[in-house]
C-alpha positions as CSV (number, residue, x, y, z in Angstrom):
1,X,24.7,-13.8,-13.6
2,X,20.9,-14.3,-13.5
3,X,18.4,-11.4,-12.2
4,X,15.0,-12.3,-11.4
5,X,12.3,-9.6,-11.6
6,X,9.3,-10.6,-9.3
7,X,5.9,-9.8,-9.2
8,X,5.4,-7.7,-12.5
9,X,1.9,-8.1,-12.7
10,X,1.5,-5.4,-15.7
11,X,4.7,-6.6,-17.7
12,X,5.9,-3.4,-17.8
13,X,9.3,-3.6,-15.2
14,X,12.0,-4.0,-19.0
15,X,10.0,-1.2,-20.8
16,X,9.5,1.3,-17.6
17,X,13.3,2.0,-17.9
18,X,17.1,0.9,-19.5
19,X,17.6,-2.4,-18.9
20,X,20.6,-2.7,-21.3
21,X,23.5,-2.7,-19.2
22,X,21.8,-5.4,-16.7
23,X,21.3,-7.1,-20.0
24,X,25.3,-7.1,-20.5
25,X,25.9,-8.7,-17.4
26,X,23.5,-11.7,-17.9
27,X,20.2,-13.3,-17.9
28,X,16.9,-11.7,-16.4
29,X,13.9,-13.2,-15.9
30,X,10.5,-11.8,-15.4
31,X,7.9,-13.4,-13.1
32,X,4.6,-11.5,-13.9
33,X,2.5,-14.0,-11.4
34,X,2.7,-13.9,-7.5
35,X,5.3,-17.3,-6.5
36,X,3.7,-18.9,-3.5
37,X,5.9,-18.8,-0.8
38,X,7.8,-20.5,0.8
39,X,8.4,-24.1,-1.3
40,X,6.9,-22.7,-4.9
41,X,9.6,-19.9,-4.6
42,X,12.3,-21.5,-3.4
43,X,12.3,-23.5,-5.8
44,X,11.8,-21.2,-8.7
45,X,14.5,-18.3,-7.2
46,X,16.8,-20.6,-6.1
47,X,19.0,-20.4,-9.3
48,X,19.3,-16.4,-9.7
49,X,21.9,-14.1,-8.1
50,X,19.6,-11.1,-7.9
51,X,16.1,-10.6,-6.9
52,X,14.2,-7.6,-7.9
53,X,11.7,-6.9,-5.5
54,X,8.6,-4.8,-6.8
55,X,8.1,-3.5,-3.1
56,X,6.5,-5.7,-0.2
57,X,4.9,-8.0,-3.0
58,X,6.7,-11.0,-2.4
59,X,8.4,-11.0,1.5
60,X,11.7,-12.4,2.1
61,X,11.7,-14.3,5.6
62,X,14.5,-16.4,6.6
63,X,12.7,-19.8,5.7
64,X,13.1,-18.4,2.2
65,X,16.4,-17.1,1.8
66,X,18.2,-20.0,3.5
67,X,16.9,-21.8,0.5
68,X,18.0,-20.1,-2.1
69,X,22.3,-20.4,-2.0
70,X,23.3,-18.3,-4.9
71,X,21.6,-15.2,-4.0
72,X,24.0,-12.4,-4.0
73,X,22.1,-8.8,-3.6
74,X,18.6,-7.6,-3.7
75,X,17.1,-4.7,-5.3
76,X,13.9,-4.0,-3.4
77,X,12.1,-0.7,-4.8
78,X,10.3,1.7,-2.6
79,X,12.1,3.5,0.1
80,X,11.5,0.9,3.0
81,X,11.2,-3.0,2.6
82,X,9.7,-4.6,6.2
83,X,9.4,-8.1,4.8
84,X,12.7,-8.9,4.8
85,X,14.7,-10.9,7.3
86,X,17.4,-8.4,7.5
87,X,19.0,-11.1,9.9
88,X,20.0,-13.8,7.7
89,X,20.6,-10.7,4.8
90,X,23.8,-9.7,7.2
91,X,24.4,-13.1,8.5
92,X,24.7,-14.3,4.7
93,X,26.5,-11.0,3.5
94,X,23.8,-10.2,1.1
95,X,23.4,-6.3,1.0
96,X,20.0,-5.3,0.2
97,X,19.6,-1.7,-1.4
98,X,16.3,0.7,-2.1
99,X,15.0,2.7,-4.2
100,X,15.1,6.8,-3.6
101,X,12.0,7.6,-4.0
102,X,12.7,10.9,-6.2
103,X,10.0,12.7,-8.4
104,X,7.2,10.3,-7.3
105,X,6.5,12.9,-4.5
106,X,3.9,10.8,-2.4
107,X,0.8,12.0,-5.0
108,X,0.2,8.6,-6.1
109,X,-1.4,7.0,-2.9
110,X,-3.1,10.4,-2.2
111,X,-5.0,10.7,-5.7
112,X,-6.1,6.9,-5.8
113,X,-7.5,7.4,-1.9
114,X,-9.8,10.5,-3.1
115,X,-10.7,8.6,-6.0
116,X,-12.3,5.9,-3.6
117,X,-13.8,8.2,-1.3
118,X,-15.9,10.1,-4.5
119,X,-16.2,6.5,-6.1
120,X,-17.9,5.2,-2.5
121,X,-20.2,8.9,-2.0
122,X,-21.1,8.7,-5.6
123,X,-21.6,5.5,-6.4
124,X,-19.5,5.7,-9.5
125,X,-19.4,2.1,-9.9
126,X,-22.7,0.6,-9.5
127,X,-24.0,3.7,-11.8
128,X,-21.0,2.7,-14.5
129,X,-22.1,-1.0,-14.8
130,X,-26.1,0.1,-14.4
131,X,-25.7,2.5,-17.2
132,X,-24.1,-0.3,-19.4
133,X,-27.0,-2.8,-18.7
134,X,-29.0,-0.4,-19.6
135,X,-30.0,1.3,-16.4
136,X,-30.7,5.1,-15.7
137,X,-30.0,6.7,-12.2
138,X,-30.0,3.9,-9.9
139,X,-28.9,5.2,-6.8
140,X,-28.7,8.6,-5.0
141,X,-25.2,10.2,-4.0
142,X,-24.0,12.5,-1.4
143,X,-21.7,15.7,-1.6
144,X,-18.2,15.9,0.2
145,X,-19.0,19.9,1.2
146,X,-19.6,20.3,4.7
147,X,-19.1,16.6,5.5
148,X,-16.2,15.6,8.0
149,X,-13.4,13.9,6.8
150,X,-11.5,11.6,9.7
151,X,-7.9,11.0,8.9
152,X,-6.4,7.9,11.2
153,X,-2.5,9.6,10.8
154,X,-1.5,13.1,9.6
155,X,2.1,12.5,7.8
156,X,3.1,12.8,4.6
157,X,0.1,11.0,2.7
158,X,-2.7,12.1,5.0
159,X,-1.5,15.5,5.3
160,X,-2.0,15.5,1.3
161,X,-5.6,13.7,1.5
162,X,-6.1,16.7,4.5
163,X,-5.4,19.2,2.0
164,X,-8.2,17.5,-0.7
165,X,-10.7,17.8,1.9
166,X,-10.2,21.4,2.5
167,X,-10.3,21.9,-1.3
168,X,-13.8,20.1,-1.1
169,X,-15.0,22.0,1.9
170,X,-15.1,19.0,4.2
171,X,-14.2,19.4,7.9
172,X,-11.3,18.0,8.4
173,X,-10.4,15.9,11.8
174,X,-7.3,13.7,12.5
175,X,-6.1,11.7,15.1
176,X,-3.4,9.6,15.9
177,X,-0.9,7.7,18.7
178,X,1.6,10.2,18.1
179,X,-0.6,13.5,17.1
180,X,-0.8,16.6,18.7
181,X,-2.8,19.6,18.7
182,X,0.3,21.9,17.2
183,X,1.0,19.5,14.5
184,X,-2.6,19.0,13.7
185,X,-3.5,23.1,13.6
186,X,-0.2,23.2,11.6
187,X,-1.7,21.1,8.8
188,X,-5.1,22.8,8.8
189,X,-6.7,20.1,10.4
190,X,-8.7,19.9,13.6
191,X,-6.7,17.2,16.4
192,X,-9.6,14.5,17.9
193,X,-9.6,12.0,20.5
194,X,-10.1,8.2,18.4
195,X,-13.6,7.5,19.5
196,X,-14.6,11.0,18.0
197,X,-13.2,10.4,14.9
198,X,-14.6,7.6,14.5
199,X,-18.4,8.2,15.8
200,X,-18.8,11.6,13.9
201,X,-17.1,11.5,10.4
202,X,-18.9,10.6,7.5
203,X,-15.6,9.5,5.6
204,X,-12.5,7.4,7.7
205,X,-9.4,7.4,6.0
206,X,-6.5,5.4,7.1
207,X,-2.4,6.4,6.6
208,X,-0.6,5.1,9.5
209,X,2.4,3.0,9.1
210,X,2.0,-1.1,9.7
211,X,3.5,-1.9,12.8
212,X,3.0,-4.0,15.5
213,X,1.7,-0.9,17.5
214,X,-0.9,-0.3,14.9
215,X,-1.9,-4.3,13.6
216,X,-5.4,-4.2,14.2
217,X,-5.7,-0.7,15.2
218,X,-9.2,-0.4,13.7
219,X,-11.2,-3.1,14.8
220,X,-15.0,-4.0,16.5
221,X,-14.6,-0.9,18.9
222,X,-13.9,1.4,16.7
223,X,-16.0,-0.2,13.8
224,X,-19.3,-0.4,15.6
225,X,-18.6,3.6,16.8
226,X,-19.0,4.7,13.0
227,X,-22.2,6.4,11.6
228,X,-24.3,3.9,9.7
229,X,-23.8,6.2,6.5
230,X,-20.1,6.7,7.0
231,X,-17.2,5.1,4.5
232,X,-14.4,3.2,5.8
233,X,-11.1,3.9,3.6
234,X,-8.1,2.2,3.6
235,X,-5.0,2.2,0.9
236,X,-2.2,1.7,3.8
237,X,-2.4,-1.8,5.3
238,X,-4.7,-4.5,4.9
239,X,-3.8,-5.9,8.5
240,X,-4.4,-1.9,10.1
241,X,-8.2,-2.9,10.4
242,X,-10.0,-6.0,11.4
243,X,-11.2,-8.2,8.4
244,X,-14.1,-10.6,10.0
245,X,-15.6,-7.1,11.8
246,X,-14.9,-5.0,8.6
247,X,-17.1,-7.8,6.6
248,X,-19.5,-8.3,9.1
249,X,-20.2,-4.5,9.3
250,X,-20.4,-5.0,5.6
251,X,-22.5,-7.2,5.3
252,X,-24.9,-6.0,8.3
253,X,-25.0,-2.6,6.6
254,X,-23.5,-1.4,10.1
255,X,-21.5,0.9,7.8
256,X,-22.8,2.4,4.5
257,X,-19.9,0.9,2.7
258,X,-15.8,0.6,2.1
259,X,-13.4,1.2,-0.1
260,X,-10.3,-0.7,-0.4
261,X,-6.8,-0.7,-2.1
262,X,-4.8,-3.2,0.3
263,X,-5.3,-6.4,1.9
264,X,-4.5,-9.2,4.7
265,X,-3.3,-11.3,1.9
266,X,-1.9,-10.1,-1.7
267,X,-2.9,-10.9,-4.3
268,X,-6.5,-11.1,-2.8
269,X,-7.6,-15.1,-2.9
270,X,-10.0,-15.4,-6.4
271,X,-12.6,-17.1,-3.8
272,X,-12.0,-14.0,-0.8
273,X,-16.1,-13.9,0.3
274,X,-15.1,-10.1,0.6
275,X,-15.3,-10.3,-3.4
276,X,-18.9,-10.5,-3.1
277,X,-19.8,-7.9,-1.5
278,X,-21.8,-5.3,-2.8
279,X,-20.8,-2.0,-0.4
280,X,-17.3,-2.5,-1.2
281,X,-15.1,-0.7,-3.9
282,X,-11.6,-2.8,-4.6
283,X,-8.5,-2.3,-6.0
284,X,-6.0,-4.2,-6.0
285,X,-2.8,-2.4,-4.4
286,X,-2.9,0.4,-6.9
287,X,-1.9,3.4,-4.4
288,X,1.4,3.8,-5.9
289,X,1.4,1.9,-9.4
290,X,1.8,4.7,-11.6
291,X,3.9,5.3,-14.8
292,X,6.5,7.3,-12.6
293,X,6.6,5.6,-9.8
294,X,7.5,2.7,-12.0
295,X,10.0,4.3,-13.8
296,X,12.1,5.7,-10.9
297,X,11.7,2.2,-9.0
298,X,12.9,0.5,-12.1
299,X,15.8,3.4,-13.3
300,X,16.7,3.2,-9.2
301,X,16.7,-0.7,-9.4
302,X,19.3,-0.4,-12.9
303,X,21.5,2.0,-11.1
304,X,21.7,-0.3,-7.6
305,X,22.4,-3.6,-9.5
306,X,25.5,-1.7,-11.2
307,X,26.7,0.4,-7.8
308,X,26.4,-3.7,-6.3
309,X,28.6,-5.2,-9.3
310,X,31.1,-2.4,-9.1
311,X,31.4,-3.3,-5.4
312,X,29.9,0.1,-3.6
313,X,26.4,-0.7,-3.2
314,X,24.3,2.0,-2.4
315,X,21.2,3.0,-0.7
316,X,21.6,0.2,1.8
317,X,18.6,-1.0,4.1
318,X,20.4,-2.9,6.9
319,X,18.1,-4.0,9.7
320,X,14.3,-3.8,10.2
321,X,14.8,-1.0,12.5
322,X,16.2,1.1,10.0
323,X,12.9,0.8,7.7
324,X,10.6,1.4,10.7
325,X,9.0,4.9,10.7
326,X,6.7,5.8,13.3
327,X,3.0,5.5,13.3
328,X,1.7,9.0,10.9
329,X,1.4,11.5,12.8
């Protein structure tokens, strides 16, 4: 049997759990660089039995998997997997199983986003390479107290960022497609129409679900409505906000700046213009790549390759439907 792990930037997937008894049952591979899809992948995956997905890095659409004949089962980690063509999966009998999710209790995403939001009020950056070229004090920070904090979806993750800006003392606002007052007052947080929220907070933060209801769901309107000293935040989906008027607001100084942990396409392109930019904090998908979030994907990935050899696979994902959660809120 041969088990291909995919997109393990860090090399860390064989030391982050067990790997032994996948060992016993044949070879694995490790791809620690991003396979171009569709041709550069088919052609490299089209010997292995099982794919290890490292969640939406490398997605599985139909043009890929009817190239690759001796797939058998793939392990996708992270609780929902919306790159997958879930049609040919069934048509093909190829069961396609997640990970649970357990112990990384949704901090990961949460603690990165607040560390962008003080990295983009305090400059942290620009003063960290001044300072080491030999610079002293080159720009002038603002506090979070008192500020508002907008929060484009309330669920799990931006109920947590909610509760960092209350431990701030920001003002916190939310709004989103499915968000009412009661479940806003619930959280703490103040329920706005989207045109407030956007033309009043100092700080945006987005944590809504990708969807085709929400592709695009910040773009010119709602970008040109923001305060000329307010942030723009986004560690859910690259393709939630508009890239040409995100980098023209950018680059215009509509906005005082950005900071961004997810992309239109990943990994970002070495020659992305966006790269250049000086208003812009980057990182590069990091929301949940943490030591435990690894090691429960990886343990989870272990224990679904053995339930799928033994013939009861287990945490099954069956159909897009069944991995689509409604917009935050």
């Amino acid at each position: 049997m041969k088990i291909a792990v995919l997109d393990d930037y860090q090399n860390v997937a064989l030391a982050s759990a067990d790997w032994s008894p996948i060992r016993a049952l044949g070879q694995i591979t490790v791809f620690n660089r991003h396979l171009k899809p569709v041709d550069e992948a088919a052609e490299a995956l089209a010997p292995f039995d099982i794919l290890c997905l490292t969640r939406e890095r490398m997605a599985m659409p139909g043009a890929l998997l009817n190239r690759l004949p001796n797939l058998r089962f793939i392990a996708a980690t992270g609780p929902h997997n919306r790159t997958i063509d879930y049609t040919v999966t069934k048509a093909r009998g190829i069961p396609v199983s997640h990970s649970s999710g357990r112990g990384t209790g949704g901090y990961a995403t949460p603690e990165l986003t607040w560390g962008l939001i003080l990295a983009c009020m305090r400059h942290i950056p620009q003063e960290d390479r001044a300072t080491k070229a030999g610079a002293w004090q080159t720009t002038i920070g603002r506090t979070l107290y008192g500020r508002r904090l907008g929060l484009v979806g309330l669920g799990r993750i931006g109920g947590r960022i909610a509760e960092y800006g209350r431990a701030f003392g920001m003002e916190v606002v939310a709004w989103s497609p499915n968000l009412t007052d009661e479940k806003a007052a619930a959280k703490g947080v103040k329920r706005v129409e989207k045109d407030e929220l956007f033309a009043t907070a100092d700080v945006v933060s987005l944590h809504v679900v990708l969807s085709d209801r929400s592709r695009g769901i910040v773009g010119a309107r709602e970008i040109g409505l923001m305060r000329k000293d307010a942030y723009l935040i986004n560690t859910s989906r690259g393709p939630l906000v508009d890239g040409a008027a995100l980098m023209d607001a950018l680059t215009s100084r509509r906005i005082a700046g950005a900071g961004l942990d997810v992309f239109d396409e990943e990994p970002l392109p070495k020659d992305h213009p966006i790269r250049r930019i000086d208003n812009v904090i980057l990182t590069p998908h990091l929301g949940y790549v943490t030591e435990e979030t690894y090691r429960v994907f990886y343990e989870d990935t272990i224990e679904n390759i053995l339930a799928f050899v033994a013939g009861k696979p287990i945490r099954l994902l069956t159909s897009q439907e069944s991995t689509k959660a409604p917009l935050a809120g």
